[in-house]
C-alpha positions as CSV (number, residue, x, y, z in Angstrom):
1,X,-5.3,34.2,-17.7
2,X,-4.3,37.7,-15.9
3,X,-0.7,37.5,-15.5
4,X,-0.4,39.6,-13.0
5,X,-2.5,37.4,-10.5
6,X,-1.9,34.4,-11.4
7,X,-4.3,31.4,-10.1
8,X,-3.6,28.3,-8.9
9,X,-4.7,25.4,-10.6
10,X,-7.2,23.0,-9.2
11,X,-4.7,20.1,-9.9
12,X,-2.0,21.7,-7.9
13,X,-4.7,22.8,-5.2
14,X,-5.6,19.1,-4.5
15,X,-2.3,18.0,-4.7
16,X,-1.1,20.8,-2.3
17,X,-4.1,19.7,-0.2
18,X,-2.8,15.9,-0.4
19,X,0.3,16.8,0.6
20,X,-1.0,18.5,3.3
21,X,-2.9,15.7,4.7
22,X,-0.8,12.7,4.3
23,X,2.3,15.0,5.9
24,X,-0.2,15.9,8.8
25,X,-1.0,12.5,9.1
26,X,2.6,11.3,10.2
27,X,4.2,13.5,13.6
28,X,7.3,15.2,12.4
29,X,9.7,13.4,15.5
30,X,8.5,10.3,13.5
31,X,9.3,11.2,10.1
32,X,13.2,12.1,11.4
33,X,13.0,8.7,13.2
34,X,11.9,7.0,10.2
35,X,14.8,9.0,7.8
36,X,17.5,8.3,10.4
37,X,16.9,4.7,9.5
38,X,16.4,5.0,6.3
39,X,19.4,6.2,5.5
40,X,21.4,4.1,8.1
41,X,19.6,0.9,6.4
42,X,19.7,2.2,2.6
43,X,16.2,2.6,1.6
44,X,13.1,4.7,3.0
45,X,11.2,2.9,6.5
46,X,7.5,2.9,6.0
47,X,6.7,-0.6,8.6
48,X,9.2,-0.1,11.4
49,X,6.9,3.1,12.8
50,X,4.4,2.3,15.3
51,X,2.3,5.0,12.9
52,X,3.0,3.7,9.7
53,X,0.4,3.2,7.7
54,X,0.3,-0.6,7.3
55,X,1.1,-2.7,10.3
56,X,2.6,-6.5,10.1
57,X,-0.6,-8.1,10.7
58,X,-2.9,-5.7,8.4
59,X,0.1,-6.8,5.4
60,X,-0.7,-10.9,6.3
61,X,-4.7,-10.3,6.1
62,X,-3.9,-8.4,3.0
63,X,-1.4,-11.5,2.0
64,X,-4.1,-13.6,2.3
65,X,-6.7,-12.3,0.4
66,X,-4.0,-12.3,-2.2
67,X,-4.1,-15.7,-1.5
68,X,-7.6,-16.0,-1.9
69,X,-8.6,-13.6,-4.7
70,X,-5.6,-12.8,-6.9
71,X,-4.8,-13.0,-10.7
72,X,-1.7,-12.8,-12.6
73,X,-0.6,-10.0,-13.9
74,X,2.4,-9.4,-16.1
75,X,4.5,-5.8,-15.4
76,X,5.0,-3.7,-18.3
77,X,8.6,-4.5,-19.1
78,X,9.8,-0.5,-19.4
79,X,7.7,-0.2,-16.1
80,X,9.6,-2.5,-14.6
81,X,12.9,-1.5,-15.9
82,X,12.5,1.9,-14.2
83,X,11.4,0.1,-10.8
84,X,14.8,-1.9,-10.8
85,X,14.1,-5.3,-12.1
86,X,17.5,-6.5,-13.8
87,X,17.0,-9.7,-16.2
88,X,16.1,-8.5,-19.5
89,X,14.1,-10.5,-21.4
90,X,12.8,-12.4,-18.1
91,X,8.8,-10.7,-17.4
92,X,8.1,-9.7,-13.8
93,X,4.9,-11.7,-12.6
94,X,2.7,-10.7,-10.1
95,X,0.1,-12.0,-8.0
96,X,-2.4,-8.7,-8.4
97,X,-5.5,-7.8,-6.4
98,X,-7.1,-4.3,-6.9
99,X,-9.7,-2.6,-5.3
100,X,-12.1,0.3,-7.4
101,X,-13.4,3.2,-5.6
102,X,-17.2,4.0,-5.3
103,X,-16.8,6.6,-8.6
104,X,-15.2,3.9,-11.0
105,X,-12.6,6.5,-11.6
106,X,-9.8,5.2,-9.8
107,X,-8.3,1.6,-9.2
108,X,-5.6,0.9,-6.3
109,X,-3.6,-2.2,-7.1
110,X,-1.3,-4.6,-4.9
111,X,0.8,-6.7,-6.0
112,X,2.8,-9.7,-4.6
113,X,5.6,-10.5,-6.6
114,X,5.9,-13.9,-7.8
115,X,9.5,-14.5,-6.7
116,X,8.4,-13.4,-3.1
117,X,11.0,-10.6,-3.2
118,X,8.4,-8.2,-2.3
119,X,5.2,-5.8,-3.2
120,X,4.0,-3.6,-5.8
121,X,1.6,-1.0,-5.1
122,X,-0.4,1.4,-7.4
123,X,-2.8,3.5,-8.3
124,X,-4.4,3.7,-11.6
125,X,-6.6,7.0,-12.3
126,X,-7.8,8.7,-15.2
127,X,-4.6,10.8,-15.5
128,X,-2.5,7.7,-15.6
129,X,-0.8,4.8,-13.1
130,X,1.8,5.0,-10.4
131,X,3.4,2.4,-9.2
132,X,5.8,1.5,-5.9
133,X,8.2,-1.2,-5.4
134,X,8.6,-2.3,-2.0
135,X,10.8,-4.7,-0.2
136,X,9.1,-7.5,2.0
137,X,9.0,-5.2,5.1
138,X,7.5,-2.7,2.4
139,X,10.6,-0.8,2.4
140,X,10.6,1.9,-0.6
141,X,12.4,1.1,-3.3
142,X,11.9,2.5,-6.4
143,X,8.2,4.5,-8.2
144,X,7.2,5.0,-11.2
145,X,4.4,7.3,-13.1
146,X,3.1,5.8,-16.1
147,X,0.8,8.8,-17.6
148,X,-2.4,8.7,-19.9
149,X,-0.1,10.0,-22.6
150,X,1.9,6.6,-22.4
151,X,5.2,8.3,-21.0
152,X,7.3,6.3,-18.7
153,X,9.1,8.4,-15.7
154,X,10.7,7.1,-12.5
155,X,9.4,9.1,-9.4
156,X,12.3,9.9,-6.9
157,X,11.6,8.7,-3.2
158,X,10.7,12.2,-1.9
159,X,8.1,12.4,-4.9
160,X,6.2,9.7,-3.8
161,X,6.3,9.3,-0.2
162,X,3.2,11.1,0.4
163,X,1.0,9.2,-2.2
164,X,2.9,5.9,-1.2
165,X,1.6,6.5,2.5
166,X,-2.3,7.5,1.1
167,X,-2.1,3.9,-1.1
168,X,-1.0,2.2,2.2
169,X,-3.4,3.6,4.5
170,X,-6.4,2.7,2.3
171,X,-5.2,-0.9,1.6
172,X,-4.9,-0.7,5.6
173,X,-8.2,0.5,6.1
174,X,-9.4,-2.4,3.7
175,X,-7.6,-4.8,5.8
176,X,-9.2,-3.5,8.8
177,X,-12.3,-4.7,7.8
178,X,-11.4,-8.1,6.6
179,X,-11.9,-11.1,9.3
């Protein structure tokens, strides 16, 4: 590599370009909106925006396919140590669906947590699985990246808002398309 002009990797070009996107995506008056009440109300607003990604009644058709079509699944307990879950010992059970794009490479997961207390939603891909915990009205609440080399990181909020948003407005486009 010449030093001198350094290149930019395709990994932080497609990120770059994500960011890009998902920020574009969302008007800047209502990303201050959406801060303002995130901070007066603790946590980070994704459902409370008439533009957020996943409306009320896209989250009950995706609800009820959940219903429908889900298995159990069983977090990781150091996963779900990072994302917040206090009794140790106790597993975190979920009520997964998942969805596989057209390459095979990459699955999107959503989870209903079994105690009703809210969502998890992910992404696995060949480089390894994030994960987001979300309140009821999908209110960020904690992320976590889980890479292919098996280490365990929580993701601070302004780490993953972007991806959070692209996992939400593809499970929103699936819902779209659901009766």
């Amino acid at each position: 590599m010449d030093t001198r002009h350094p290149r930019p990797t395709p990994l932080l070009a497609i990120m770059a370009s994500l960011l890009v996107a998902a920020l574009g995506a969302w008007p800047v008056a209502a990303q201050a909106q959406s801060a303002s009440r995130a901070s007066a109300s603790g946590g980070v607003r994704l459902v409370a925006d008439s533009q957020a990604p996943l409306t009320a009644a896209q989250l009950a058709k995706i609800e009820k396919f959940i219903d429908a079509h889900h298995r159990e699944a069983t977090i990781d307990p150091e996963v779900a140590k990072l994302l917040g879950f206090g009794e140790r010992g106790k597993p975190v059970v979920a009520q997964q669906v998942s969805l596989v794009d057209k390459r095979k490479k990459e699955r999107h997961l959503f989870d209903r947590l079994e105690d009703k207390s809210g969502f998890i939603v992910g992404n696995r891909s060949p480089g390894g699985l994030a994960v987001y915990r979300l309140g009821n009205d999908l209110t960020w609440i904690a992320s976590v990246m889980w890479r292919k080399d098996g280490n365990k990181v929580a993701l601070r909020s302004t780490d993953s808002q972007a991806a959070l948003r692209q996992e939400l407005a593809l499970w929103a486009g699936f819902a779209d398309r659901q009766n």
